[in-house]
N, C-alpha and C positions, 0 to 999 in steps of 0.2 A: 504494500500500500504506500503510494507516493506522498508527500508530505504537502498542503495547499500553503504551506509558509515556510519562511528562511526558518531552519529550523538553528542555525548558529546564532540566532538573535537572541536563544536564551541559552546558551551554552553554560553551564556550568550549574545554570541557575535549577536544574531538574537531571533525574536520568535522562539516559537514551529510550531505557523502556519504563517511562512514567507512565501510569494511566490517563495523564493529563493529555499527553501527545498521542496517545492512543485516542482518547475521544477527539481530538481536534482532526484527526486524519480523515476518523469514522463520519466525521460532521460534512470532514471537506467533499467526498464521495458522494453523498448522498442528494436527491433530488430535490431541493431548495425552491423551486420556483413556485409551488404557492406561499412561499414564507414574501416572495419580493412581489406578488401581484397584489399585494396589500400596502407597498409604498406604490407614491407618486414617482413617474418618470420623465415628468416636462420640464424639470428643472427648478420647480416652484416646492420649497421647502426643502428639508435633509434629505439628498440623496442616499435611496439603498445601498449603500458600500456592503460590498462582502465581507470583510472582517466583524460590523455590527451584528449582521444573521446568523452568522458562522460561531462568532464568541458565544451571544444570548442563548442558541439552541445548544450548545457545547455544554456551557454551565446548567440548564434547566436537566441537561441527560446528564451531568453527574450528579445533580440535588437530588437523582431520581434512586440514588442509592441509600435515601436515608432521609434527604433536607427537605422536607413536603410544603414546607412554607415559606413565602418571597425571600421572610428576614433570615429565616438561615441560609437560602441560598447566596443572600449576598454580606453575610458572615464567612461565608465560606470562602469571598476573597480573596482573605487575606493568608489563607494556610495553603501550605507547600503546594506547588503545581497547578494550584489556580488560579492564579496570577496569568498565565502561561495561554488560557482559557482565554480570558476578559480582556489578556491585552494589556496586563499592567495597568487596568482600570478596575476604579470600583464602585460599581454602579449601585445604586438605591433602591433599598428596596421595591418603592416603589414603580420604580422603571420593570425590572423584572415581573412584578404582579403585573400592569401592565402591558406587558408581552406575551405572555401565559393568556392572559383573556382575549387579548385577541388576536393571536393564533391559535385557538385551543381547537380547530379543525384541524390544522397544519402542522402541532403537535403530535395529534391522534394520528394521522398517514405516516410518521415517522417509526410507528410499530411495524409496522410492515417492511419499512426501508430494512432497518434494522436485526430482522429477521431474514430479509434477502440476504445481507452481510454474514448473518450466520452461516446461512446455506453454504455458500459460497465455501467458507471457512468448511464444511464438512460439520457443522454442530445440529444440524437441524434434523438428524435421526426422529424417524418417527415407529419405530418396535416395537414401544410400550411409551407411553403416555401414562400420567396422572392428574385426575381431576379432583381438587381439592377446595375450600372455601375459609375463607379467614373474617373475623367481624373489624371492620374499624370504624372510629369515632367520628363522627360527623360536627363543625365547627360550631353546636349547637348547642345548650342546656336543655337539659330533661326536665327540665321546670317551665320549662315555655310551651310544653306541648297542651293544648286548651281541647275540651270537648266545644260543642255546637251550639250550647247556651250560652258557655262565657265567651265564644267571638260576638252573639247578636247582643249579649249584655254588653261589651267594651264597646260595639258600634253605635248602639246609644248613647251611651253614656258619653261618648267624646263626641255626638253630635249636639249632644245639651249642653256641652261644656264650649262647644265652638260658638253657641247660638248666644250664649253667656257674654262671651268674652265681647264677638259683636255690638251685643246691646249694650256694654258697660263703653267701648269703643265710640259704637255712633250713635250711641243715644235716640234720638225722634227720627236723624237724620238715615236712620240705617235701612232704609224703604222695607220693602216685602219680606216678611222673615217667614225662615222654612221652618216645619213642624219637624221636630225630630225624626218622627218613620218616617218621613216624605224623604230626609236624607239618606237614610239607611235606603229604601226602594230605589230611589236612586243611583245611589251608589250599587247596589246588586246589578240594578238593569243596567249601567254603561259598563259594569264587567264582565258580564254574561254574552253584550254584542261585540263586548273586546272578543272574549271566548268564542265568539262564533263565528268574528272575521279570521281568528288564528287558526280555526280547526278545520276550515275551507282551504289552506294553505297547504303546501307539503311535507306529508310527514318527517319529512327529513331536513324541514327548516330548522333553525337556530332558536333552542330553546330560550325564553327568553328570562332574563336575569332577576333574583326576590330583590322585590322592590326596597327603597329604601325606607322609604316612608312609611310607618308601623300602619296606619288607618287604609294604606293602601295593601297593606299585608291582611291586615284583619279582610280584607274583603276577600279577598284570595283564597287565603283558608276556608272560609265560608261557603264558599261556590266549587272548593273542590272537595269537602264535604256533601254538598248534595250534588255533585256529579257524582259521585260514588255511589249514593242514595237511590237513585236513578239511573243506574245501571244494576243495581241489586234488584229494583224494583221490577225491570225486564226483562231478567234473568228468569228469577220468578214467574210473572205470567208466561213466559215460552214453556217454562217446568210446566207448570200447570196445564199446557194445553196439550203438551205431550200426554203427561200421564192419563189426562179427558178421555185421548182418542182409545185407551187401553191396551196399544201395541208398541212393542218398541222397534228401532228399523230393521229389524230382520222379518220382522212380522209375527215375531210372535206376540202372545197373548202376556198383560200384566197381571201382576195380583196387586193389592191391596192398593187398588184404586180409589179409596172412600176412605185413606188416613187423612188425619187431619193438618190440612194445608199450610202450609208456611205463611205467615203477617209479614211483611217488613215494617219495621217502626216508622210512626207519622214523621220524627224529624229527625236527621242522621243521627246516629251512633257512636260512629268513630269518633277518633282527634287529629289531632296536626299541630306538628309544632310551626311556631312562628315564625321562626330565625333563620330554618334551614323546610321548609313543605315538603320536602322529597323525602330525606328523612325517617325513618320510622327505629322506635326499640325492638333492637333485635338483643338475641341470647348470644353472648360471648362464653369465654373461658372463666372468666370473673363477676359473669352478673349480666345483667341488662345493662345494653350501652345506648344512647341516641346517636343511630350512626346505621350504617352502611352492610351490607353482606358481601366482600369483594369476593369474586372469582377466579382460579388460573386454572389453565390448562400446561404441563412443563413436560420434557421427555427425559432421556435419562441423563443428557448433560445439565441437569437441572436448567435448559432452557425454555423460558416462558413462553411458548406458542401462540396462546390467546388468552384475553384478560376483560373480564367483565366483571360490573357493579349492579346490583340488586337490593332492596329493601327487604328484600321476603327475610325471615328470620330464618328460616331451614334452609337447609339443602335439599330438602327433597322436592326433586322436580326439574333442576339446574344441570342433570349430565347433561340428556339431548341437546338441550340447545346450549350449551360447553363444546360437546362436541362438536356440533357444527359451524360454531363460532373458529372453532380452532380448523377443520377442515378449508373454509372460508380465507383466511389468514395465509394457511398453505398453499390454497392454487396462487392466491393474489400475488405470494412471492416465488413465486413459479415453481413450488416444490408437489411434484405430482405423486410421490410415494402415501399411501394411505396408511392409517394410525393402525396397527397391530392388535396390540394387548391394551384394554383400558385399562384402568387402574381406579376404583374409588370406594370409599367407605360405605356404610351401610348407611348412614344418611342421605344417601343420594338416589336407594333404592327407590325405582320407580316402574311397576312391572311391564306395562305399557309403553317405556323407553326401551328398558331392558328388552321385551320382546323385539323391538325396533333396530336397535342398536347389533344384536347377536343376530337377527336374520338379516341385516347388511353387511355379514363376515366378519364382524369385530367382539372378539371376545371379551367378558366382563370377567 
């Protein structure tokens, strides 16, 4: 691998085989171009110079072995070999957070790069494979997560509090004043037509970011509370008209057609935290965490194949689409050999994959 810099300009300053010159090489190799169609090229403001994309994405793939967060990444600086990275700069953390958000499609394409790079190398054995699942914490407190009452109680409550502050403001002068639930109705229906210009959109647009503004959060939660609600709720009636007709699709005949039917509750159920809506308490090693169920797929070089995040607290139900996450991965970086031997705990039993999985030739 050819080196995309003088590499005597740090001579002494690092090995020959530091990690640092290794990612810098790895960085230089690799297909960059949606990282540059994101600057301007007419001349009008900071030109995309290669060193800036080249350093940035260098440092975010070494943070990527430990530093999750802007400010360690650019703590990281100042210790051995990353210098080497940034250029002899050291840049802020918020520059790097920054860069991470909006690259974070151009990031994500660089698993693949990366993966190619392994191939290449001869790492990318796929014999036996293991599917596994880890919990991590989500940037959130488990104290912020509200049921459906205390969102529509905080949304009055700070409409009365708004209407207050108002009348204490402009006095006589403060014209038409809104009735509290006028504001609350309000606010549901312009987030619900937000809701419905964004879900006419393509699935695979840009999800878009928790708001900053807690009363604009409170709405959020609210509406994805009873989206939830209303999809249980048509769940249901489909259940229901199945079991009506008394066959199921093969054609035979059901039995206990006359048990007693499933309610859904008049007003949602669930929670949602505020800080992070995605979010949900999952079961760790130590407890319940607010946070994440991350997933890998690795082979026997202990290298990571495909990697996916889920809410679901379990595992079960995550190989299938593991595996095919990680099949996916493969062709993209042109590895046409198929996975062998899976490998996963009994938490992942799922007999309906398993049947799927071992009649596509892959043993469990």
């Amino acid at each position: 691998m050819s080196r995309c810099f003088d590499a005597s300009e740090y001579a002494g300053l690092v090995a020959d085989d530091h990690l640092a010159l290794f990612v810098v090489d790895a960085v230089g190799v690799m297909n960059l171009a949606s990282f540059y169609r994101a600057y301007r090229a007419d001349g009008h403001g900071r030109a995309a110079y290669e060193p800036s994309v080249i350093r940035r994405v260098g440092l975010v793939l070494l943070g990527a072995r430990g530093a999750f967060r802007a400010a360690d990444r650019a703590g990281l600086c100042g210790g051995c070999g990353v210098p080497v990275i940034v250029a002899q700069q050291r840049p802020d953390h918020a520059t790097i957070a920054r860069f991470i958000v909006r690259h974070e499609r151009a990031l994500q394409g660089l698993f693949g790069e990366v993966l190619a790079l392994c191939a290449e190398a001869g790492l990318a054995s796929v014999g036996v494979i293991a599917i596994d699942g880890t919990k991590i914490a989500a940037n959130a407190n488990r104290d912020r997560t509200v049921d459906y009452e205390q969102i529509a109680r905080e949304i009055v409550e700070e409409a009365i509090a708004t209407d207050n502050a108002e009348n204490e403001q402009f006095g006589e002068r403060r014209g038409m004043s809104w009735d509290p639930m006028f504001r609350l109705v309000r606010a549901a229906a312009t987030g619900c037509a937000g809701r419905r210009r964004s879900s006419s959109a393509s699935a695979h647009s840009e999800p878009a970011p928790v708001p900053r503004s807690r009363a604009k959060r409170l709405v959020d939660a609210k509406q994805r509370l009873e989206e939830e609600l209303a999809v249980e709720c048509a769940a249901n009636t489909e259940y229901e008209a199945f079991r009506a007709r008394g066959f199921d699709k093969t054609g035979r005949r059901l039995h206990h057609t006359n048990s007693k039917p499933y309610t859904p509750p008049a007003s949602p159920a669930g929670k949602v935290n505020l800080t992070d809506p995605d979010s949900r308490l999952v079961r760790g090693m130590r407890g319940w965490v607010q946070g994440y169920n991350a997933q890998a797929v690795c082979n026997e070089q202990h290298l990571i194949l495909a990697a996916e995040v889920t809410n679901a607290s379990g595992d079960f139900g995550q190989l299938g689409p593991m595996l095919a996450a990680a099949r996916e991965e493969l062709a993209a970086a042109g590895i046409t050999a198929t996975p062998g031997l899976v490998l996963a705990d009994a938490g992942f039993w799922h007999i309906e994959q398993m049947n799927e999985i071992t009649a596509n030739g892959h043993p469990c």
